[in-house]
VOTILO-402249 format. One line per 5 residues: number of its first residue (from 1); their letters; for each residue y, x, z of N, C-alpha, C, O. Coordinates in steps of 0.2 Angstrom, whole numbers, plus 2048, in hexadecimal, padded with zeros to 3 digits. Layout:
NUM = A = Y:X:Z:Y:X:Z:Y:X:Z:Y:X:Z  ... $
END
This chain:
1 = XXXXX = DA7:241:7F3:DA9:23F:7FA:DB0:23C:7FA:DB1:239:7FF  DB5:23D:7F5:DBA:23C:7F5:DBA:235:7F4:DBD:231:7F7  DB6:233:7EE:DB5:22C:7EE:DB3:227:7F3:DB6:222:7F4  DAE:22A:7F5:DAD:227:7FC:DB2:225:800:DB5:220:802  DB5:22B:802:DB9:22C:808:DC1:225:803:DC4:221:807 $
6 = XXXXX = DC1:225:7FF:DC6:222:7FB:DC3:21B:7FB:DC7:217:7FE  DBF:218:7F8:DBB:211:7F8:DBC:20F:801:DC0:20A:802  DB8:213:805:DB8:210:80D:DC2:20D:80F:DC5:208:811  DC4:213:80D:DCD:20F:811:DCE:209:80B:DCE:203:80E  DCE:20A:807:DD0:203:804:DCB:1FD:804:DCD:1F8:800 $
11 = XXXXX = DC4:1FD:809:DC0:1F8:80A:DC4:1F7:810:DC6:1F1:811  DC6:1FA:813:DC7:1F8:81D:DCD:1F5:81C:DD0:1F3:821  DD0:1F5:815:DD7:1EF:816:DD3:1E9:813:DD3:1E4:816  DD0:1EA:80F:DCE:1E3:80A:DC8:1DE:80E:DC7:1D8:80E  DC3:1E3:812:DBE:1DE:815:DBB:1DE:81B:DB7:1DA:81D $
16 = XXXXX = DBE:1E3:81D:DBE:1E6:826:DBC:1EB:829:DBA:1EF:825  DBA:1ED:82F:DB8:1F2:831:DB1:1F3:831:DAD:1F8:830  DAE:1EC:834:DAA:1EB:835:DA3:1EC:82E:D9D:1EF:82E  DA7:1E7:82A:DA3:1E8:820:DA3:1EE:821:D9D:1F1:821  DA8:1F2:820:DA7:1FB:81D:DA3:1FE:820:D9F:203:81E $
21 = XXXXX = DA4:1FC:827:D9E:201:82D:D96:200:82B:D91:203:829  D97:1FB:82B:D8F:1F9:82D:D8D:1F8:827:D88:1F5:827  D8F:1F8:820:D8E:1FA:819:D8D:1FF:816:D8B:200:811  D8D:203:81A:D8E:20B:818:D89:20E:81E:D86:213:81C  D87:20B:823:D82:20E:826:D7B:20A:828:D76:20D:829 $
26 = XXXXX = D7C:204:828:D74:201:826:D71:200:823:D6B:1FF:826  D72:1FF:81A:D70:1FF:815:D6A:206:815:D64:205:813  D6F:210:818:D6B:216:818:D69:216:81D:D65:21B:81D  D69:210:825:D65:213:82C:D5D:210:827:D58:213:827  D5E:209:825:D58:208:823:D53:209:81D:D4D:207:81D $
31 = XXXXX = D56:20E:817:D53:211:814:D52:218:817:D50:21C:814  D53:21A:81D:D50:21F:81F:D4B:21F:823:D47:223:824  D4B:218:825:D44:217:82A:D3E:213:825:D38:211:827  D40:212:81F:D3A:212:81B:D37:217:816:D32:217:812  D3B:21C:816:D38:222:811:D3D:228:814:D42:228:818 $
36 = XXXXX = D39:22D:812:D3E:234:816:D40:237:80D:D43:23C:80E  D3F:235:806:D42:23A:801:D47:235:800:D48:22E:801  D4C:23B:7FD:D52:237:7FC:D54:234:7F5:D59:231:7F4  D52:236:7F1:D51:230:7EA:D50:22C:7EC:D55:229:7ED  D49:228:7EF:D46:224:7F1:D4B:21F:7F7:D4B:219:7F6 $
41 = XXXXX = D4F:224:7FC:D53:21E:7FF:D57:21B:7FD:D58:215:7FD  D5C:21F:7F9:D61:21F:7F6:D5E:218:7F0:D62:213:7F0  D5B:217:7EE:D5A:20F:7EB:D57:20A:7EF:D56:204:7ED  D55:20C:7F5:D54:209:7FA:D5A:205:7FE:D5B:200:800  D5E:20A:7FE:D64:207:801:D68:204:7FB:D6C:1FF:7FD $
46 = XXXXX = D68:206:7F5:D6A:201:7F0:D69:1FA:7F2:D6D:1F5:7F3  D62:1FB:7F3:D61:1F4:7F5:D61:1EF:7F9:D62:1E9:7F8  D61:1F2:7FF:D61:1F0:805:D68:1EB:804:D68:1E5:804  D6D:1F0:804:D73:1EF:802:D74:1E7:7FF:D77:1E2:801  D71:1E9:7FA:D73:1E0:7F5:D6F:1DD:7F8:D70:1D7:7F7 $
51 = XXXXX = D6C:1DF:7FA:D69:1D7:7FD:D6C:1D5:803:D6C:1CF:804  D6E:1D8:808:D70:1D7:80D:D77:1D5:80B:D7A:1D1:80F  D7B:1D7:806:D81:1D4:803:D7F:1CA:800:D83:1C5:802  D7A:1CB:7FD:D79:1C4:7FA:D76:1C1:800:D7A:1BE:804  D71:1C2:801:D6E:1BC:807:D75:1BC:80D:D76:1B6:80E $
56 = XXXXX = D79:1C0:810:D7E:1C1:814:D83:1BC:811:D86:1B9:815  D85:1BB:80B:D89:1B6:809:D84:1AF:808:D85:1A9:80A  D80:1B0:806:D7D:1A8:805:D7D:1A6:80F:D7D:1A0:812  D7C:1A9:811:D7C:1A8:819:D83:1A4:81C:D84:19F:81F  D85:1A9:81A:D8D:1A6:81B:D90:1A0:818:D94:19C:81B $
61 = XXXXX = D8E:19F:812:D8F:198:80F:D8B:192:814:D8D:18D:816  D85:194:814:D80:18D:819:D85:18C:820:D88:186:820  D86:191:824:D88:192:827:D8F:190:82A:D91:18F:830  D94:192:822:D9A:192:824:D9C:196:829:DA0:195:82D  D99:19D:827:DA0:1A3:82B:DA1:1A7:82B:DA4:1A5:826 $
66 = XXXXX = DA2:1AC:82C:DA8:1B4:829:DA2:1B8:826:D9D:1BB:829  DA3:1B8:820:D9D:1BC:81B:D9D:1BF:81D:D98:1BF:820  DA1:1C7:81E:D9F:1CD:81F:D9A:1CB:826:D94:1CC:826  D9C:1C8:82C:D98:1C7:832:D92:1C6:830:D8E:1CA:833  D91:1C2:82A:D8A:1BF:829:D86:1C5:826:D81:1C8:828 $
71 = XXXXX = D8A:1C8:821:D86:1CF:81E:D84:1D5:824:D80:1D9:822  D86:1D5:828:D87:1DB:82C:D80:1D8:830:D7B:1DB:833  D80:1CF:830:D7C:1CD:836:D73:1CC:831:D6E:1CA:833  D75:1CD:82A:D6E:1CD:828:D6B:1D2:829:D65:1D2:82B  D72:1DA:825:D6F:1DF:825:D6B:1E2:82C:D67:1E6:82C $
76 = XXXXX = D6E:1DF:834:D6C:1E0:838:D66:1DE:83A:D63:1E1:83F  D65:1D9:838:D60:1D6:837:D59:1D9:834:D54:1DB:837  D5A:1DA:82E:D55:1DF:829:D53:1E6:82F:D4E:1E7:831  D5B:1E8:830:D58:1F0:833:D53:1EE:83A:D50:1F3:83C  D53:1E9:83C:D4F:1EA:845:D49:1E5:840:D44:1E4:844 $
81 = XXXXX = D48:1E3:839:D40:1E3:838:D3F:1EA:836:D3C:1EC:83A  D40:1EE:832:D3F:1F4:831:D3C:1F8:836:D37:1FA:837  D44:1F9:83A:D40:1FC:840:D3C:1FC:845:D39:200:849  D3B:1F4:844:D34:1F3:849:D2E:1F3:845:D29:1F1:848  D2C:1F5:83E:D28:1F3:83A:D28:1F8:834:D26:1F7:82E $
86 = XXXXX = D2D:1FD:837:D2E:203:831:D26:206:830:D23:206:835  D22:209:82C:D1A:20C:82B:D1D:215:831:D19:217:835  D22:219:830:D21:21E:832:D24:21F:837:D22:223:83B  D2A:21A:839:D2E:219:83C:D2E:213:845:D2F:215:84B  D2C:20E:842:D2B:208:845:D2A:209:84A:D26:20E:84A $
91 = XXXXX = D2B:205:851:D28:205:857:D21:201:857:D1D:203:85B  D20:1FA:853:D1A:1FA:852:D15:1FC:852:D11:1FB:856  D16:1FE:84C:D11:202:84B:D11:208:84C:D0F:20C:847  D13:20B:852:D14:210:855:D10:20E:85C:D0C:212:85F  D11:209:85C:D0C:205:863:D05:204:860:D00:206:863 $
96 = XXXXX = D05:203:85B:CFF:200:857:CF9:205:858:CF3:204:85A  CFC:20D:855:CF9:212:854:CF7:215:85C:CF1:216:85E  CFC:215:860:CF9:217:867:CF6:214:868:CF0:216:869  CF5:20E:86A:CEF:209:86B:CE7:20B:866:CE2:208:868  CE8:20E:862:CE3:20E:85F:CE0:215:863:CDB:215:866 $
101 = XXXXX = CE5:21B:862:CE3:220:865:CE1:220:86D:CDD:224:870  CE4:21C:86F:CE3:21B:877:CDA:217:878:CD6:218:87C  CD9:214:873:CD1:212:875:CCD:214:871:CC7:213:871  CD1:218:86B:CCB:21F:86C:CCA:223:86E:CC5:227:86D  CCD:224:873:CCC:22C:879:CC7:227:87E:CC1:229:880 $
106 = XX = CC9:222:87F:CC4:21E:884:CBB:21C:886:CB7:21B:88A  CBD:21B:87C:CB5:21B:87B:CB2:21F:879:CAC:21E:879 $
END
């Protein structure tokens, strides 16, 4: 915890507040909404992570605009497909499922 807490203050000089927030918590909103064991998110959000770091910089170069904005705007990106398309989670498929129950009570 202590590194945590020690890595996060010396990000919020070097890359903003913005990078550190939204680093540190959507990478684990969306490994939550795809698995409930915590091994399993935890390299979930590994991943989430780097890629939303690469693609967020490759964005920024096409683009031409403030990296961290671009990574924050990919990872936000990924989380509202997740969350609309999560298997346990998703509102999709959360419509999906009552819909199917709704016209089986009917027939």
């Amino acid at each position: 915890m202590g590194l945590v807490s020690l890595t996060t203050v010396a990000s919020f000089e070097s890359v903003g507040a913005i990078l550190v927030v939204g680093m540190i918590i959507v990478p684990a909103a969306t490994a939550y909404l795809l698995t409930e064991k915590l091994s399993s998110m935890i390299f979930i959000s590994m991943g989430v992570g780097i890629l939303c770091s690469i693609f967020g910089y490759y964005l920024a170069y096409i683009l031409d605009a403030s990296i961290a904005g671009a990574m924050i705007s990919v990872a936000g990106g990924l989380f509202l497909l997740v969350f609309l398309f999560s298997p346990s989670h998703g509102i999709v498929v959360k419509k999906l499922i009552r819909r199917k129950l709704v016209s089986k009570e009917t027939v």
